[in-house]
C-alpha positions as CSV (number, residue, x, y, z in Angstrom):
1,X,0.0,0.0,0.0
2,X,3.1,2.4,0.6
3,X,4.7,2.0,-2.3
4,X,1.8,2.5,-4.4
5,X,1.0,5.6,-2.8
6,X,4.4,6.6,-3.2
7,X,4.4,6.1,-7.1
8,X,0.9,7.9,-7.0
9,X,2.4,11.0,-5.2
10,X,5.6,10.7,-8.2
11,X,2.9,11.1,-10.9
12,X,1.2,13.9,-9.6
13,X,4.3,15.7,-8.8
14,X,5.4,15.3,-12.5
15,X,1.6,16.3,-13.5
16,X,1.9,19.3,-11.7
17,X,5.4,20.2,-12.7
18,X,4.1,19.7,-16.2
19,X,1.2,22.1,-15.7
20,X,3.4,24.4,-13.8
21,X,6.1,25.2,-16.9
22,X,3.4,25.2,-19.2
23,X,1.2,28.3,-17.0
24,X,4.9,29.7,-16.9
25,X,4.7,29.6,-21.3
26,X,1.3,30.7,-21.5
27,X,2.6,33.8,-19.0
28,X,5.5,34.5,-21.2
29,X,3.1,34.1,-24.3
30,X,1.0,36.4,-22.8
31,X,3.0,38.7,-21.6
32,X,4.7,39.5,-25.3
33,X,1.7,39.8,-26.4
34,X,1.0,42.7,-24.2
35,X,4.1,44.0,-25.2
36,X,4.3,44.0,-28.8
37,X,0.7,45.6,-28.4
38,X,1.5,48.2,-25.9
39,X,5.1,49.3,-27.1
40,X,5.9,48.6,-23.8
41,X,9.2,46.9,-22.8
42,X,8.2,46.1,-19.0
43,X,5.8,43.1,-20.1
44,X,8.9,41.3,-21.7
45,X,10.7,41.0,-18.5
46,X,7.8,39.5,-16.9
47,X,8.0,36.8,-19.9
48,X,11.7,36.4,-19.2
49,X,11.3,35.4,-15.8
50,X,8.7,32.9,-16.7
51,X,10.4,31.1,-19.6
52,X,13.5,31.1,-17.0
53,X,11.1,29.8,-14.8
54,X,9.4,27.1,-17.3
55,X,13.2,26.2,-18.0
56,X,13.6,24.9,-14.4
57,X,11.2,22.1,-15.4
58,X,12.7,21.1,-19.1
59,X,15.6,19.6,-20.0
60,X,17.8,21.3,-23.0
61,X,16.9,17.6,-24.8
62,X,12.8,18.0,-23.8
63,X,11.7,21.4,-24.5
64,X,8.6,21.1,-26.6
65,X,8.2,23.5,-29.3
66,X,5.9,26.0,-27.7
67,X,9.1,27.1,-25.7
68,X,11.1,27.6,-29.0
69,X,8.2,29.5,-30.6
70,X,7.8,31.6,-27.8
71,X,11.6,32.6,-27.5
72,X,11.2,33.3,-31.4
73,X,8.1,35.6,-30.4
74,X,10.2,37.4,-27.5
75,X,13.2,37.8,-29.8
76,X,11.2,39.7,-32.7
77,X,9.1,41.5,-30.4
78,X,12.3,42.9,-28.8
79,X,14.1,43.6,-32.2
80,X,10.7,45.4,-33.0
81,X,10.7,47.4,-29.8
82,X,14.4,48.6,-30.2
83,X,14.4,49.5,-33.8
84,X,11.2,51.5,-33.7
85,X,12.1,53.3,-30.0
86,X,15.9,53.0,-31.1
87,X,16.3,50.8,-28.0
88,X,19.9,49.8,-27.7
89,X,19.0,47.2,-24.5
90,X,16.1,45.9,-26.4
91,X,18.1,44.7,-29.3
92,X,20.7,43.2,-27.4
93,X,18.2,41.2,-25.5
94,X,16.9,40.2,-29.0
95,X,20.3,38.8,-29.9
96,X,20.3,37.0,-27.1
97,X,16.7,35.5,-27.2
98,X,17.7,34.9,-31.3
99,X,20.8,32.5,-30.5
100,X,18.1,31.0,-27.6
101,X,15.8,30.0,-30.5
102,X,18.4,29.3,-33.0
103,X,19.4,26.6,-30.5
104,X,16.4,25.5,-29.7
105,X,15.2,24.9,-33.4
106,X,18.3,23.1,-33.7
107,X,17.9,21.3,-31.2
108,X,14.0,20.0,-32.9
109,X,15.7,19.4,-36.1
110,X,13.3,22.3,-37.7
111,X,15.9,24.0,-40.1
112,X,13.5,26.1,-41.9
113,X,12.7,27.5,-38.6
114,X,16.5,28.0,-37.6
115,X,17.4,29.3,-41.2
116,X,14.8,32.4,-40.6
117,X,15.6,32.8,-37.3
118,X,19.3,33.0,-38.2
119,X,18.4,35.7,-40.9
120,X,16.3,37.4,-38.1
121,X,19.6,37.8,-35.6
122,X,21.6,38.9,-38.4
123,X,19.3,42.0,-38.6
124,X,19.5,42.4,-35.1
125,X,22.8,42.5,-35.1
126,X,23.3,44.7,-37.5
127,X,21.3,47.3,-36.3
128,X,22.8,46.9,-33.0
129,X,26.1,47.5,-34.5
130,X,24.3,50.8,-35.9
131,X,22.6,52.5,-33.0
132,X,25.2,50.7,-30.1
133,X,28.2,53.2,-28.6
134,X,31.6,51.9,-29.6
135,X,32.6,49.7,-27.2
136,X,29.0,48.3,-26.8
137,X,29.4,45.9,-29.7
138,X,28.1,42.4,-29.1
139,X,30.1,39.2,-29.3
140,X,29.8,36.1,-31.0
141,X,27.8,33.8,-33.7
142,X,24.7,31.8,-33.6
């Protein structure tokens, strides 16, 4: 009788860890949403924190594709936000959410996902490389 209840608890701990990162995507979802609707930047730091958060429950091996869809979302929504308010910290957030998604896209074997999102973080980069201060350059290749 122990035992068995013991596996029970097991599954409902992994069912609620399940439903736990996926409440934390459908924040960050959310959340850039808001964002790319509002022109506000304060929303993505919320959806940060809870793909960070959803991250705690995935391994780099099991992240389903919602998570690389929504880091794709978060990336363009950030590259919109800091070309159109000339937003030095916004693109350089999108860089960093771009080589996120590259990887995970990688990662799912999807390269016509990773090919546009590679072409994506080139344009980021690019107008980073325009609007940052010398010295403020970012590093490095996706």
């Amino acid at each position: 009788m122990a035992k068995r209840k013991k596996i029970d608890l097991r599954r409902d701990q992994r069912n609620a860890t399940r439903q736990l990162a996926g409440l934390n995507r459908d924040l960050a979802a959310k959340m850039i949403l808001l964002a790319s609707k509002s022109g506000d930047t304060a929303p993505l730091i919320q959806a940060v924190d809870a793909l960070q958060k959803a991250d705690e429950y995935y391994s780099t091996e099991n992240t389903p594709r919602e998570v690389a869809e929504i880091r794709q979302a978060l990336a363009e929504t950030l590259y919109t936000l800091g070309k159109t308010q000339k937003d030095v910290g916004a693109l350089s957030r999108s860089i960093d959410a771009y080589r996120s998604a590259i990887t995970l896209a990688s990662l799912l074997g999807d390269n016509k996902m990773r090919q546009g999102l590679k072409t994506n973080y080139a344009k980021a980069r690019e107008l980073h490389a325009k609007l940052a201060p010398i010295g403020q350059q970012v590093r490095g290749a996706a």
